[in-house]
C-alpha positions as CSV (number, residue, x, y, z in Angstrom):
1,X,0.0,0.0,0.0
2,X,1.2,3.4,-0.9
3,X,1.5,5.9,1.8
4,X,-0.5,8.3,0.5
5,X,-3.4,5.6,0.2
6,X,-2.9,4.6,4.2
7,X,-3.3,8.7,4.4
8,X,-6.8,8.5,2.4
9,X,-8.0,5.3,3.8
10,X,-7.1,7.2,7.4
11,X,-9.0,10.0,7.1
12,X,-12.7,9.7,7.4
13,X,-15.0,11.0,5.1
14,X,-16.9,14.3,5.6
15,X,-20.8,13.7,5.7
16,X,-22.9,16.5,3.6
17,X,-24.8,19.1,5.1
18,X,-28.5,18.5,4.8
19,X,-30.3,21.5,4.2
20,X,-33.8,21.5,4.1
21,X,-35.6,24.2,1.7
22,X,-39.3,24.7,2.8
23,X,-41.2,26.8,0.1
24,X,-44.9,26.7,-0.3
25,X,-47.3,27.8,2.8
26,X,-51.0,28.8,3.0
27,X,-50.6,32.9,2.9
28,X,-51.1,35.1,-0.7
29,X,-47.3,34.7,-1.6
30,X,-47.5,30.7,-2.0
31,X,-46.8,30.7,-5.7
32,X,-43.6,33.2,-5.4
33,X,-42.7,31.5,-2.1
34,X,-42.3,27.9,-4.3
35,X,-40.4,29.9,-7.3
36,X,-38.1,31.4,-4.9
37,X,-37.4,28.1,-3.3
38,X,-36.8,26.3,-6.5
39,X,-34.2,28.9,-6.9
40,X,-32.4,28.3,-3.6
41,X,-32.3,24.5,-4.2
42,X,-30.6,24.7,-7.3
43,X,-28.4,27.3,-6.4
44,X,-27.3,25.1,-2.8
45,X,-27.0,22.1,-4.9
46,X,-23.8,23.7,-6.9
47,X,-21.8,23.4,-3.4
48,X,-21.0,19.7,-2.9
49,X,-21.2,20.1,0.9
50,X,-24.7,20.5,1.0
51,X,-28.0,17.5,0.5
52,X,-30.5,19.6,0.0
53,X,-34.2,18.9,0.2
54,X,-37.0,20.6,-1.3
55,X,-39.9,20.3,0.3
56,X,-43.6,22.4,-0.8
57,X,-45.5,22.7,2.9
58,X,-49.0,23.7,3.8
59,X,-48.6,24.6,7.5
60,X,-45.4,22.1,8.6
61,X,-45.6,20.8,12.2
62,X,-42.4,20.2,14.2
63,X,-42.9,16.4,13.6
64,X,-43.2,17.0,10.2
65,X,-40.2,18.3,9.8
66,X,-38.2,16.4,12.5
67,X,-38.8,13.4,10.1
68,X,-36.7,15.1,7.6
69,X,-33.6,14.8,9.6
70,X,-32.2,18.4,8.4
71,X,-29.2,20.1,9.9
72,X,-30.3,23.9,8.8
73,X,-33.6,24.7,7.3
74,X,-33.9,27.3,5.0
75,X,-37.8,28.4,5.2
76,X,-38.9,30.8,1.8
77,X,-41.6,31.3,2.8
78,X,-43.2,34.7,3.2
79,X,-46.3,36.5,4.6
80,X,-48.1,36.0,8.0
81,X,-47.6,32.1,8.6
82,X,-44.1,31.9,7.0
83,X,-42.4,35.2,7.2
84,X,-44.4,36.5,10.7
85,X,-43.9,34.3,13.3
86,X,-45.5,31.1,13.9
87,X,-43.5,29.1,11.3
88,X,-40.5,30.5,13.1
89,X,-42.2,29.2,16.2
90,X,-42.0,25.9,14.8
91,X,-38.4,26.1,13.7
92,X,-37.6,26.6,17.3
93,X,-39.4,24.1,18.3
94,X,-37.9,21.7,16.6
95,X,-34.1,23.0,17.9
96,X,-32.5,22.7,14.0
97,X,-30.4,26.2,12.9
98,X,-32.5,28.1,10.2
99,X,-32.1,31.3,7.9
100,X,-33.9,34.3,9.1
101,X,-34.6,36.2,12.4
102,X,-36.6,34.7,14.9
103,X,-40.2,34.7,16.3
104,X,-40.4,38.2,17.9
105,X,-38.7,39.7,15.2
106,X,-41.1,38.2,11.8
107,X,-44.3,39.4,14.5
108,X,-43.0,42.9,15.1
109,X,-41.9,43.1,10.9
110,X,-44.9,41.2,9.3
111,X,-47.3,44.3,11.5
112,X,-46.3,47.3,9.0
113,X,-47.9,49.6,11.8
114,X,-45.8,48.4,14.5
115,X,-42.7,48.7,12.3
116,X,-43.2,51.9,11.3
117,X,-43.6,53.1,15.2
118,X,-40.3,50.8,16.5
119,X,-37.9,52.2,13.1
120,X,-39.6,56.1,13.7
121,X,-38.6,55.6,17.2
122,X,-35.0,54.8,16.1
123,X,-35.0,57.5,14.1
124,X,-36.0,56.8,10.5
125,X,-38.1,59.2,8.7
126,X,-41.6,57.5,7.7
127,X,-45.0,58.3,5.9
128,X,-47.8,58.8,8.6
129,X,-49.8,55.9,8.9
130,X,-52.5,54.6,10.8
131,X,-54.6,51.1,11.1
132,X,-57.9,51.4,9.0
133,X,-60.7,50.2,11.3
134,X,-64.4,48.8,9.9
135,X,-66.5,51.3,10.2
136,X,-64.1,54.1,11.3
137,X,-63.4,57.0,10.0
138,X,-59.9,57.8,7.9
139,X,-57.6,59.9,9.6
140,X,-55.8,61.0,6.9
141,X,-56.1,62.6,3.7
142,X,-55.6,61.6,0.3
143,X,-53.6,60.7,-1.5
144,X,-52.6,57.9,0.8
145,X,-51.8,54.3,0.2
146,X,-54.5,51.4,1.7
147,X,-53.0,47.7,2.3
148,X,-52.7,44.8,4.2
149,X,-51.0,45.1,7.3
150,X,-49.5,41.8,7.2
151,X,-48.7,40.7,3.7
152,X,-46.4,42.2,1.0
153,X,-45.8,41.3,-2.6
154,X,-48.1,44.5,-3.6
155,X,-50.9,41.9,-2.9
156,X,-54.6,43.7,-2.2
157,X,-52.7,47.2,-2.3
158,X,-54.6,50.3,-3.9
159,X,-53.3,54.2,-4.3
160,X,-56.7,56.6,-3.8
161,X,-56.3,60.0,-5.0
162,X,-59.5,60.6,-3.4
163,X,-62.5,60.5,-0.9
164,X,-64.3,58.1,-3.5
165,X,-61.2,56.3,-4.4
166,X,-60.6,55.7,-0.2
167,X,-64.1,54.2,0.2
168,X,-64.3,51.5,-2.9
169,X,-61.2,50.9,-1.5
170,X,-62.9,50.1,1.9
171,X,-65.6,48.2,0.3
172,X,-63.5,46.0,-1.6
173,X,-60.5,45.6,0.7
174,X,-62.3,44.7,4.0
175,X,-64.4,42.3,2.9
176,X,-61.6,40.0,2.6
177,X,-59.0,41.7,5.0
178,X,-59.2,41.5,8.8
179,X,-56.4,44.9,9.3
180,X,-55.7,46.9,7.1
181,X,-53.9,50.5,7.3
182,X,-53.2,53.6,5.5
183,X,-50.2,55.6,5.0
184,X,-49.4,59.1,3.3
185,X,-48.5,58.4,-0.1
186,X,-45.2,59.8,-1.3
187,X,-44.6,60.2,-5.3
188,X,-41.2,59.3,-6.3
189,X,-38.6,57.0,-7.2
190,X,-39.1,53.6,-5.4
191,X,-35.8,52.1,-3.7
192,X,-34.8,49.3,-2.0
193,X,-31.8,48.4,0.0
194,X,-30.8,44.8,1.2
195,X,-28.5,43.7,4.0
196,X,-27.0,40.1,4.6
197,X,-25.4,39.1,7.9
198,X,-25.4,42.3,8.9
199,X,-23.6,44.3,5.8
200,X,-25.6,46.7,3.2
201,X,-25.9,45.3,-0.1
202,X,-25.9,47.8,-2.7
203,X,-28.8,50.4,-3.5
204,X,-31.3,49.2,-6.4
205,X,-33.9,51.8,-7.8
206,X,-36.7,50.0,-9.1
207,X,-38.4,51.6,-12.8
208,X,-41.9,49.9,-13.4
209,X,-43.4,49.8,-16.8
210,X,-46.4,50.0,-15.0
211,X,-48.5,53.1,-12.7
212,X,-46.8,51.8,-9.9
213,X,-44.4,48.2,-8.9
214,X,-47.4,45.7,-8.3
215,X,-47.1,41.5,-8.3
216,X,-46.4,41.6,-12.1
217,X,-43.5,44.1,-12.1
218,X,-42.3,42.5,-9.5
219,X,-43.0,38.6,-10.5
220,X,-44.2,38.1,-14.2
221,X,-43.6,41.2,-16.6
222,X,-39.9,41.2,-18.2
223,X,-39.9,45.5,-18.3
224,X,-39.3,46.5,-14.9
225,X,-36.0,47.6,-14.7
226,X,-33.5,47.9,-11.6
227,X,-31.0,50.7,-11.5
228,X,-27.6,48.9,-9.3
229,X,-26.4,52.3,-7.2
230,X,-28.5,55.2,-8.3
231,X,-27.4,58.7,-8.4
232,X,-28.7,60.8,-5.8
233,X,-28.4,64.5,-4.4
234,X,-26.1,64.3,-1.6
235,X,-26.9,62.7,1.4
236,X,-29.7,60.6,0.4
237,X,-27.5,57.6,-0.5
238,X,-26.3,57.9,3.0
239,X,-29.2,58.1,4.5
240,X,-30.4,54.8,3.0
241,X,-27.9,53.6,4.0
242,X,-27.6,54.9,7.6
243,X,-32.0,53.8,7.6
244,X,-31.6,50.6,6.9
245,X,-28.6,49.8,9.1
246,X,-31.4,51.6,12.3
247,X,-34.5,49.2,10.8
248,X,-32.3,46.2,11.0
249,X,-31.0,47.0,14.6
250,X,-34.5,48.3,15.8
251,X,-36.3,44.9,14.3
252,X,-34.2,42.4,15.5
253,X,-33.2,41.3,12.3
254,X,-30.4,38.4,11.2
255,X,-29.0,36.4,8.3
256,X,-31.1,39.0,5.3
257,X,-33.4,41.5,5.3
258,X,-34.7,44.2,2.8
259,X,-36.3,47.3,3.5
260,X,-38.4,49.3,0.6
261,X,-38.0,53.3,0.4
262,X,-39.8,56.0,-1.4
263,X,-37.4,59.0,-2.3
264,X,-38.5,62.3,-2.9
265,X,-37.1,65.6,-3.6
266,X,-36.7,65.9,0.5
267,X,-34.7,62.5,0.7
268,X,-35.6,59.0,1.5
269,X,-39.0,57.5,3.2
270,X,-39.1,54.2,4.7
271,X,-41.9,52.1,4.1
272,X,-41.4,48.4,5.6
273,X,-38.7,45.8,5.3
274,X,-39.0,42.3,4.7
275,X,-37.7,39.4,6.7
276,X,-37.6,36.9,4.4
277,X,-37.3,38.8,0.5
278,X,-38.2,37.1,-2.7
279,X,-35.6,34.8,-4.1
280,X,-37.2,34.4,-7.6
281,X,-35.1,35.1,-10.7
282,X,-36.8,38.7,-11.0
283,X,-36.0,39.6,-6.9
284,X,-34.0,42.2,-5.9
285,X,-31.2,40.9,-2.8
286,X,-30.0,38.1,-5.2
287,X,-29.7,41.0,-8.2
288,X,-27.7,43.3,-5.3
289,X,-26.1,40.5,-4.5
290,X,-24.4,39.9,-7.9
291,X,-23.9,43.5,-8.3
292,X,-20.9,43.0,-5.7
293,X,-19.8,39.4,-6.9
294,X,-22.3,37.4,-4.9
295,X,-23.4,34.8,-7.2
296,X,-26.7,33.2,-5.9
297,X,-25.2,29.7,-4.8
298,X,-22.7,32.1,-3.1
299,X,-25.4,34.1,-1.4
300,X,-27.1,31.1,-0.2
301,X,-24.2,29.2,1.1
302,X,-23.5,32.2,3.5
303,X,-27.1,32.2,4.6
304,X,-26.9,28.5,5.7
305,X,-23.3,29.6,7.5
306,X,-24.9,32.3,9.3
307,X,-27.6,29.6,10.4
308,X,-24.9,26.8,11.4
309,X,-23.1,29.8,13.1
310,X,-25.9,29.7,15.8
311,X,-25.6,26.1,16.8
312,X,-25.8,22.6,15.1
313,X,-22.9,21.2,13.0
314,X,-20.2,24.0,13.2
315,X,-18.0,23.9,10.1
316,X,-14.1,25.6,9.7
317,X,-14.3,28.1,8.0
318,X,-12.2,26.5,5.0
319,X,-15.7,24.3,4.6
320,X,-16.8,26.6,2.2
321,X,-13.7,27.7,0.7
322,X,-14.7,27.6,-2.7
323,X,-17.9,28.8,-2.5
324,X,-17.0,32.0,-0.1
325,X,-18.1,35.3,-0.2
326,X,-15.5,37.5,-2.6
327,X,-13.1,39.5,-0.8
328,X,-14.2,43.3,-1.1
């Protein structure tokens, strides 16, 4: 036997990570919730560290996904099951590391009211905004913007430019919503800005085709386009910047987060920030992330090291090695 054989036949072999992707769930977003997983699947499955599983879920128990034996989940999943709490009840629950914040955190982000009060109290400048009661009467006056307050994707969300405008919105809207809320609407160009383990991603400024960036700008039409670091007057770039860093602090967030601006000519406006963002082919974290060299199985392999960072397997850094993040 050659030595270096004896060396190989020594060592013992290094068991794959199984990650467990969980796309799917019962709220409005189901259908981008399973595109966006399909996306993280194949993108983990370029690292030959990882297993992965991909598994579509109505409302998992911890059971349920005990029996998959996982060592991290990843959970895209989005809106007031999967993205606002009680699915990241269940994740704890079941004691396995997972992407995203936890349980107090999705509540308090998922509830657009009680964001906008915990990230005004930080000191981020916000549109006035109040919950939209049955039967109450609106305390602010058009224009303003009326939806959900706890789902996202543009889903059930209507711009009135006027008294009529606000009550067919009412008529139509809570029939079929238990809280809604209204907010001041600002006109101008429509920003975003994503963070990942804690560092800024690059500033996209989102240009609809359409009146404004609804589910098909944002999911199905191919003439939206995304502006990678906009020019600004001075200071505002900062100030996203500087927002977004005080929105991820106030909320509790971890692993990735993406908060949605409005800027006008008197600088930026934040409007909410999502827990879990879209992963799809058309979303906007994975485009900032490949602005900066972040290819999407990159991306997604640092997601499930933040997650393994917290507990479960622990891996050396030199694990990943050839999937790291670039140096910058």
């Amino acid at each position: 036997m050659m030595p270096d054989e004896a060396c190989a036949e020594s060592t013992p072999p290094t068991r794959s990570i199984r990650v467990l992707v969980l796309m799917g769930g019962p709220d409005a977003e189901r259908e981008v919730s399973i595109s966006g997983g399909r996306e993280v699947a194949r993108a983990l499955r370029v690292n030959p560290k990882f297993e992965v599983i991909e598994r579509v879920v109505d409302v998992p128990t911890v059971q349920m996904l005990a029996n998959e034996h996982a060592d991290v989940v990843f959970p895209v999943l989005h809106g007031p099951f999967g993205e606002g709490g009680p699915l990241q009840e269940v994740l704890e629950a079941l004691g396995v590391p997972y992407i995203g914040c936890g349980p107090k955190a999705a509540a308090l982000a998922i509830d657009k009211v009680a964001t906008k009060l915990l990230v005004a109290a930080a000191g981020v400048r916000t549109p006035g905004a109040c919950e939209l009661r049955p039967g109450e009467p609106l305390k602010l006056a058009p224009p303003i913007v009326i939806k959900p307050i706890n789902d996202g994707s543009s889903v059930d969300l209507r711009i009135c430019h006027t008294n009529a405008e606000v009550a067919q919105a009412r008529v139509d809207l809570e029939a079929k919503r238990s809280r809604l809320f209204a907010e001041s609407f600002i006109k101008g160009r429509e920003v975003t800005v994503g963070m990942i383990d804690g560092e800024v991603l690059p500033i996209i400024e989102i240009l609809p085709a359409v009146a404004f960036y609804d589910y098909e700008a944002k999911y199905t039409r191919e003439d939206t386009q995304y502006i990678l670091d906009p020019v600004f007057a001075p200071g505002v770039g900062e100030s996203l910047v500087e927002f977004t860093r005080k929105a991820w602090s106030a909320m509790g967030c971890r692993d990735i987060a993406r908060a949605d601006y409005i800027v006008d000519e008197s600088g930026a406006w934040f409007l909410e920030i999502n827990t879990m963002p879209g992963m799809t082919t058309h979303s906007l974290v994975p485009k900032a992330a490949q602005h900066i060299g972040l290819s999407m199985p990159q991306l997604c392999t640092r997601l499930v090291e933040c997650a393994l960072s917290r507990g479960g397997i622990r891996q050396s850094p030199t694990r990943f090695n050839d999937f790291a993040s670039p140096s910058r």
